[in-house]
C-alpha positions as CSV (number, residue, x, y, z in Angstrom):
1,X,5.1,-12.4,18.8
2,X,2.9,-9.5,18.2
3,X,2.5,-10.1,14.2
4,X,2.0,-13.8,14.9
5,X,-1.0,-12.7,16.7
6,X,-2.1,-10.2,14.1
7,X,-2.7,-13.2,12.2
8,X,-4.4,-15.5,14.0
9,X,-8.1,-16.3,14.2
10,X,-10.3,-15.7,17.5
11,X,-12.4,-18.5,18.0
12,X,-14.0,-20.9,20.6
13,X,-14.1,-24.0,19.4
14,X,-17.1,-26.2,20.3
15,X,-18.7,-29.4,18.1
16,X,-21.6,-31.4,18.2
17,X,-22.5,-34.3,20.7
18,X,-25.7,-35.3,20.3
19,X,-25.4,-37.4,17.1
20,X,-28.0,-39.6,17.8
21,X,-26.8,-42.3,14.8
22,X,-23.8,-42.7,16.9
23,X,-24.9,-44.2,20.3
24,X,-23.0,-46.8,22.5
25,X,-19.6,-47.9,24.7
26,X,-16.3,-47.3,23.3
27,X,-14.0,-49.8,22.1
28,X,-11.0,-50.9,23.5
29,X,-7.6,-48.5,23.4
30,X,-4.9,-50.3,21.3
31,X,-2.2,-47.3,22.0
32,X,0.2,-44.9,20.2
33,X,-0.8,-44.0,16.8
34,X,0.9,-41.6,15.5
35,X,4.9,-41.0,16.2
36,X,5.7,-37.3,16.9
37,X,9.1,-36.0,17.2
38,X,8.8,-32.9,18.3
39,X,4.8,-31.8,18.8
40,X,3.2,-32.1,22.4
41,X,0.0,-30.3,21.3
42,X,-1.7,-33.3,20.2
43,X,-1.4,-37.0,20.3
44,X,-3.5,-39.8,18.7
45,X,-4.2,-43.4,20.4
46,X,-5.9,-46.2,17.9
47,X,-9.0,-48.0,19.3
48,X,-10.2,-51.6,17.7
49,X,-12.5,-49.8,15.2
50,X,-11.4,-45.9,15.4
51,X,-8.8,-43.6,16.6
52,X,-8.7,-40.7,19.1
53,X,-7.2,-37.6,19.0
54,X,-6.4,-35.1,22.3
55,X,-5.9,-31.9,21.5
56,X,-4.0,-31.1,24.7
57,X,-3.0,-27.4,24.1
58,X,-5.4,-25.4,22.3
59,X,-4.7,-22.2,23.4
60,X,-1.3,-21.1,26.1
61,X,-2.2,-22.0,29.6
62,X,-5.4,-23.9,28.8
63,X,-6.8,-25.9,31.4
64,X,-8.9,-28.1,29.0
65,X,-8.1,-30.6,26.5
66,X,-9.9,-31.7,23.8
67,X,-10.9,-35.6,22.4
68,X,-12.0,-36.3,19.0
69,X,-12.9,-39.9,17.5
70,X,-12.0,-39.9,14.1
71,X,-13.8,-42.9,12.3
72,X,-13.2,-44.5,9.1
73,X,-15.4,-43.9,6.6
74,X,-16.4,-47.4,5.2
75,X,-17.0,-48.8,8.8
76,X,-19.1,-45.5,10.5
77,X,-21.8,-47.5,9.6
78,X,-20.9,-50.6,11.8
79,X,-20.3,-48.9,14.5
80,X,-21.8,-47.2,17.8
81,X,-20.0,-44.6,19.7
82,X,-21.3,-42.5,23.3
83,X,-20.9,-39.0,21.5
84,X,-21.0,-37.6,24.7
85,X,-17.1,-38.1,25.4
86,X,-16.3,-36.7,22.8
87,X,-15.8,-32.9,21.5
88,X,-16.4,-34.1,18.0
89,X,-16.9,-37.1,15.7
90,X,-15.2,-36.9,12.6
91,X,-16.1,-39.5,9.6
92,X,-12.5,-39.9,7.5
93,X,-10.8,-39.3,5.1
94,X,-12.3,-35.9,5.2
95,X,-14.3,-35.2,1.8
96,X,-15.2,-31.3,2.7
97,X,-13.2,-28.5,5.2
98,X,-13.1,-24.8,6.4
99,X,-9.7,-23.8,7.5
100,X,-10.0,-20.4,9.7
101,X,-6.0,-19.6,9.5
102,X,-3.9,-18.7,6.2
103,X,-0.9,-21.5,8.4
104,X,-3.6,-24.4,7.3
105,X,-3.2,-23.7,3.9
106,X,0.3,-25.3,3.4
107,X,-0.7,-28.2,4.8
108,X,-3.7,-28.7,2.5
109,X,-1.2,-28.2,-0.5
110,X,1.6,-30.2,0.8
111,X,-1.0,-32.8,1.0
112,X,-2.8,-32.1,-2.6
113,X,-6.1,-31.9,-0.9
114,X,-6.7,-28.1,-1.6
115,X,-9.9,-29.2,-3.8
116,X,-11.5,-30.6,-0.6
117,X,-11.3,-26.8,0.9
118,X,-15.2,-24.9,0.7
119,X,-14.5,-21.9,2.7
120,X,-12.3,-19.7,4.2
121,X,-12.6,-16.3,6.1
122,X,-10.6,-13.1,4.4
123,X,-10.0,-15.4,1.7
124,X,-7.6,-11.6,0.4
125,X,-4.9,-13.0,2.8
126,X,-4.3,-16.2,1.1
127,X,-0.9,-16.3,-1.3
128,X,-0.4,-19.0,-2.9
129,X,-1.2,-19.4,-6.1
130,X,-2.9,-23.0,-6.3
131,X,-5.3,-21.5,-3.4
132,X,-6.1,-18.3,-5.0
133,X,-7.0,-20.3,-8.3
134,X,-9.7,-21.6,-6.7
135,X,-11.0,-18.6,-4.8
136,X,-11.0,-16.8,-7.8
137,X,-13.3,-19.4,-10.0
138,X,-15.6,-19.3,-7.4
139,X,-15.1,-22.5,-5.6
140,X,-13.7,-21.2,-2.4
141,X,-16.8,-18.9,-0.5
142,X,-15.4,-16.2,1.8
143,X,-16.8,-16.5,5.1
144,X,-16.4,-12.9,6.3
145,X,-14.1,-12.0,9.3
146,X,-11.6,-13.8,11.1
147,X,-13.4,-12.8,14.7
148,X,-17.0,-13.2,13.2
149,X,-17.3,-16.3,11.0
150,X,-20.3,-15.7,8.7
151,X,-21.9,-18.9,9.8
152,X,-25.3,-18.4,7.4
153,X,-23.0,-18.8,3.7
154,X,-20.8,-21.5,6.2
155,X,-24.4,-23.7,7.0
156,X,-25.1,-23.1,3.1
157,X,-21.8,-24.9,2.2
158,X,-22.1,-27.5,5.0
159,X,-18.4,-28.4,5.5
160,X,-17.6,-31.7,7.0
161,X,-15.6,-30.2,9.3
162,X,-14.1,-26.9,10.7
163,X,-10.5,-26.5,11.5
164,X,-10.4,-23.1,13.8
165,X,-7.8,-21.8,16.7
166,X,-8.3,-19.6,19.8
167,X,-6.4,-17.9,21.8
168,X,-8.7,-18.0,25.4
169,X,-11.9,-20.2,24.4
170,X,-14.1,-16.9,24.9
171,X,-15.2,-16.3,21.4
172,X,-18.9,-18.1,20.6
173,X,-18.7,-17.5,16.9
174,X,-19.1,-21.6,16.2
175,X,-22.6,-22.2,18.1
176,X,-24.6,-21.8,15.3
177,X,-22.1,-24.5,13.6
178,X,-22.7,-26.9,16.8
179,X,-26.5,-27.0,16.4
180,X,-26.1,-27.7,12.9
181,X,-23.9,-31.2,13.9
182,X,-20.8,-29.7,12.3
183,X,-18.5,-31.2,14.1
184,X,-15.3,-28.0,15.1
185,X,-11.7,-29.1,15.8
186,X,-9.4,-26.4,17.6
187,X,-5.7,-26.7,15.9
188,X,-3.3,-25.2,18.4
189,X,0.1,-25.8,16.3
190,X,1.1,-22.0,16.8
191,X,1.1,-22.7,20.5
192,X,4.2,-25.3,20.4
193,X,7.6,-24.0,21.5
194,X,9.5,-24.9,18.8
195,X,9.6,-24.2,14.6
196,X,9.9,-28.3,14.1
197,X,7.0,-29.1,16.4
198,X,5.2,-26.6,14.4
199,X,5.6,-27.7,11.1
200,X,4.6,-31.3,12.4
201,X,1.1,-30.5,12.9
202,X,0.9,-31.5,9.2
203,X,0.3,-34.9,10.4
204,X,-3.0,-33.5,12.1
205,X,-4.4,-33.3,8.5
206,X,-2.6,-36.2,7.4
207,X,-5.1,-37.9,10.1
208,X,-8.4,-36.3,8.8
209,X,-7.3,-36.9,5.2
210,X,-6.0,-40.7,5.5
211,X,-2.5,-39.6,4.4
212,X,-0.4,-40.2,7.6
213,X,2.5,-41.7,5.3
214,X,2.1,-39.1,2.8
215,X,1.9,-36.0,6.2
216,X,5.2,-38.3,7.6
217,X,7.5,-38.1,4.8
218,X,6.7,-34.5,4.3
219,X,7.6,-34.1,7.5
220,X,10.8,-35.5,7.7
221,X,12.0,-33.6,4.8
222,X,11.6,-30.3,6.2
223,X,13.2,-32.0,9.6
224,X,16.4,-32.7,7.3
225,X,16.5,-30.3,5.2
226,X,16.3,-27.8,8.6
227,X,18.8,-29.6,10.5
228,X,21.3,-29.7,7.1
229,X,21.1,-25.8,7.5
230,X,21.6,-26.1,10.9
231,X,24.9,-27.7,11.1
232,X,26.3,-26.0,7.9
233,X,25.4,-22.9,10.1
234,X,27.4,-24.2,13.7
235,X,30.6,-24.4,11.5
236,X,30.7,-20.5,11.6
237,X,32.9,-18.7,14.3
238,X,31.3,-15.5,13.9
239,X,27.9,-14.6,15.6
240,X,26.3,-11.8,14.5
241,X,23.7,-9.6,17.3
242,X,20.4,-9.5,16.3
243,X,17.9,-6.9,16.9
244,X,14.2,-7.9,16.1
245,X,11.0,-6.3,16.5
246,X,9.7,-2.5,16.4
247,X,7.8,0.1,18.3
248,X,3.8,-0.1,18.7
249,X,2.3,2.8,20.6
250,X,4.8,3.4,22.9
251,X,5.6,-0.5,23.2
252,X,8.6,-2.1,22.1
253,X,7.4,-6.1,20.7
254,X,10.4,-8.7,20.2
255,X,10.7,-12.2,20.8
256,X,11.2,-14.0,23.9
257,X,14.4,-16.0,24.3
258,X,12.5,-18.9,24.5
259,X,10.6,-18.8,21.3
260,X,10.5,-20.5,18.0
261,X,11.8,-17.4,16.7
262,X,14.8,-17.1,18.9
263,X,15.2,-20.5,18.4
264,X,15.4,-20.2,14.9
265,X,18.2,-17.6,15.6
266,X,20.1,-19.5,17.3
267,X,20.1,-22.6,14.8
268,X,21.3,-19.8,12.4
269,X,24.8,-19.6,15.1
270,X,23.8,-15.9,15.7
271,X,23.4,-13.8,19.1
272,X,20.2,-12.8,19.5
273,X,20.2,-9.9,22.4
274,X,17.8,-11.2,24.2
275,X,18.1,-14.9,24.0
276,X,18.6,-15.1,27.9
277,X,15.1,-13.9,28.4
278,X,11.9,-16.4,28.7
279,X,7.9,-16.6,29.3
280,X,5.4,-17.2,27.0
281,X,4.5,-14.0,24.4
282,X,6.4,-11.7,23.3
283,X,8.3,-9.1,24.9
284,X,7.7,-5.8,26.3
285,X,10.0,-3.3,26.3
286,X,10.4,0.3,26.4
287,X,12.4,2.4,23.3
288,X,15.1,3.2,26.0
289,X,16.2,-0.5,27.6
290,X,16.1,-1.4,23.9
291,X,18.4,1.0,21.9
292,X,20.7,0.3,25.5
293,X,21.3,-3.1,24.8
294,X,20.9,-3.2,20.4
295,X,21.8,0.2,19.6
296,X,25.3,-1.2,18.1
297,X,23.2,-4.6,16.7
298,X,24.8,-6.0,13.2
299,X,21.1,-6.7,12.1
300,X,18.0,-5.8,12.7
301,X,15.6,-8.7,11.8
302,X,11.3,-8.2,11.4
303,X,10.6,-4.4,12.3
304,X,7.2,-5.1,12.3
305,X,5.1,-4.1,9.0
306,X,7.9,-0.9,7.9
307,X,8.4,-1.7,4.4
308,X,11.3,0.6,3.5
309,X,13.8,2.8,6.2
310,X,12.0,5.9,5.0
311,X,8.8,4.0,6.0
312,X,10.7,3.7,9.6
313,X,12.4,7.0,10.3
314,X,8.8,9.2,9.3
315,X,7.3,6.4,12.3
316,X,10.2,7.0,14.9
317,X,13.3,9.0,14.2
318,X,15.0,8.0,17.1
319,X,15.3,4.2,14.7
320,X,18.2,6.1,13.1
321,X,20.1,5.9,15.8
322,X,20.8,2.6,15.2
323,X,23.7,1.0,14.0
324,X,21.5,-1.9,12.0
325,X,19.3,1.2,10.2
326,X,22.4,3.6,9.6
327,X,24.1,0.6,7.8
328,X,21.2,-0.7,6.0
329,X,21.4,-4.0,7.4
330,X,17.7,-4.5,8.1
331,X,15.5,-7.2,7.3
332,X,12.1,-7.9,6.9
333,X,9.2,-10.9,5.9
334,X,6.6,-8.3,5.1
335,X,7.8,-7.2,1.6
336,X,7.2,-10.7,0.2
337,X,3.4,-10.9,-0.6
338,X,0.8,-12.6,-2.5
339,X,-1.0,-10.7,-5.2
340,X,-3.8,-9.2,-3.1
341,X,-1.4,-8.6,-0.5
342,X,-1.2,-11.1,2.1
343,X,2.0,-11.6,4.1
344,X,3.9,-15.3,2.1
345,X,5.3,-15.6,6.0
346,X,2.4,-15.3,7.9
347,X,1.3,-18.7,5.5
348,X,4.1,-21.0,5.0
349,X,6.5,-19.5,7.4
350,X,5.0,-22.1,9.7
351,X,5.2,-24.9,7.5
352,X,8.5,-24.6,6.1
353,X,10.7,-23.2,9.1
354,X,13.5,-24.6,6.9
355,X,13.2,-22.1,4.8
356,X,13.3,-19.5,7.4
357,X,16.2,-20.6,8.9
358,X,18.1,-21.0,5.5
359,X,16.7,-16.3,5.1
360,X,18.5,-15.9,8.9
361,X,21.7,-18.2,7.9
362,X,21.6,-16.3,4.2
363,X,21.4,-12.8,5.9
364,X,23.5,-13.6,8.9
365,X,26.5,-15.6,7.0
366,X,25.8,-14.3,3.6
367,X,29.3,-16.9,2.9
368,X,27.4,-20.0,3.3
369,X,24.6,-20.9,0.9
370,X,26.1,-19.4,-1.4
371,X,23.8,-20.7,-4.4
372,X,20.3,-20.1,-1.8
373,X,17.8,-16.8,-2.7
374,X,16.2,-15.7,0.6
375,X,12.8,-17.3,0.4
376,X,10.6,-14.9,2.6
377,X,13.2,-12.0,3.9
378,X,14.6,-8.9,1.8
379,X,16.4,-5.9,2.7
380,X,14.3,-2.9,3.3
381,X,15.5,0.3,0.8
């Protein structure tokens, strides 16, 4: 989707290889680590003294993967490794991080390892409270710009290690970090196809942290407490159609039927107008095919950043012609922000997708849930 991509950071990922303390053959694979349900991103194999982990989608269509050797901090003295085949050494638990993307930030607190966070850049978009408490007593630097990492006050605070994303492996913002022996890790969690296999990336930093069983039963509480909205949301007869997305330029943006977000809608029971479609990224379409097919929608979900229907009729006038606007059934994440602004979604809407789909079911079968406050969604004015 378009505004999942507004808020996501540009940058290559590279890391240091030429550790020269760690020299030597690797030991033998043991196998499966770590049990994912639902994530193919990443997968982690345990070795006799260490543990590997492939980051196997970093970015859509990569042609790369990526192999970390994440090594236990009481024995990294013991041991030799050929830093050579690998993108990174890591020492864990982790004592020191820089998180590039306002999604990481749930998983630090869901983990209670916010403390161990140095760094962060456009520290104005993180929410939550327990985060901003930090930033604002000083012990959270702001590292500048999402697409130019201000890698002199980064080198000052000398992070363990990075956590960053990219969307093509083009952006060179981390060499300075390589020569330092800073060792980068690309996270690619928004590139999975579904909300669950999202929200399981938590058990990425439950890795570099040493809290796998602590990241697991986090885990499987969202899992339950999704698939408990889930099936109170199949007992309903009554589908709703959904309309999503707005006008940028003279480009319609909506999910593909094969998203997380369609997804999501249909785990809420509702008929999304496009859920037949597929491809990766969002859709492209012109104002015409769209008011063709939605211009008698029941609701019209995310209209980009519009904040109010006056907001939308002063950008397009032809949105009145709706049904979904002329009923005031529209819905939207962006009025729910943190106190300097940024978008509550664009944080946790990755972590919790319960949540989320407990808004869509809320909005779309206001009968059921009846004691549940939408969490992120309101109804524009």
């Amino acid at each position: 989707m378009e505004y999942t991509l507004i808020c996501t950071t540009l940058i290559l990922i590279t890391s240091c290889k030429k550790d020269q303390s760690l020299t030597g053959p690797d030991s033998i694979s043991k196998g499966t680590s770590v049990e994912l349900m639902y994530a193919k991103g990443f997968s982690v194999t345990d070795n006799e003294n260490f543990r590997i982990l492939t980051i196997s989608n970093p970015w859509p269509n990569s042609d790369r993967s990526y192999k970390y050797a994440l090594v236990d901090r009481k024995i990294a003295p013991k041991i030799s490794l050929i830093t050579d085949e690998y993108d990174g050494i890591i020492i864990t638990p982790v004592e020191s991080i820089v998180v590039t993307s306002t999604t990481h930030i749930p998983s630090l607190e869901l983990l209670n390892v916010e403390d161990k966070l140095l760094g962060f850049p456009g520290t104005d978009y993180i929410s939550s409270k327990r985060t901003r408490t930090r930033i604002d007593s000083g012990k959270i630097h702001e590292l500048g710009k999402n697409e130019g990492i201000n890698t002199e006050v980064l080198l000052n605070i000398r992070p363990e290690v990075v956590i960053g994303f990219g969307v093509d492996g083009t952006n060179k913002t981390f060499n300075a970090i390589q020569s330092a022996n800073i060792p980068v890790m690309f996270n690619g969690d928004w590139t999975e196809a579904s909300a669950l296999a999202k929200a399981e990336w938590i058990k990425f930093f439950g890795l570099l942290f040493g809290k796998e069983k602590q990241a697991d039963s986090i885990f499987k509480s969202i899992e339950q407490d999704y698939l408990k909205a889930k099936r109170i949301a199949s007992e309903v007869e009554t589908k709703p159609s959904i309309l999503s997305g707005a006008m940028h330029k003279d480009v319609w943006y909506l999910p593909n039927g094969s998203s997380s977000e369609a997804q999501i809608l249909k785990d809420a029971n509702t008929n999304y107008l496009w859920s037949d479609t597929d491809g990766s990224g969002s859709l492209a379409l012109s104002f015409e095919s769209v008011f063709d097919k939605a211009k008698d929608a029941d609701l019209w979900l995310s209209p980009s950043y519009y904040n109010s229907l006056e907001q939308l009729e002063k950008a397009n006038p032809h949105y009145t012609k709706f049904k979904a606007f002329q009923e005031k059934k529209v819905y939207s994440f962006s009025l729910t922000t943190g106190e300097t602004g940024g978008v509550i979604y664009y944080e946790l809407g990755m972590a919790r997708p319960d949540l989320v789909l407990k808004d869509i079911i809320k909005i779309c079968h206001p009968e059921l849930l009846s004691s549940y406050n939408t969490y992120f969604f309101k109804q524009l004015n």
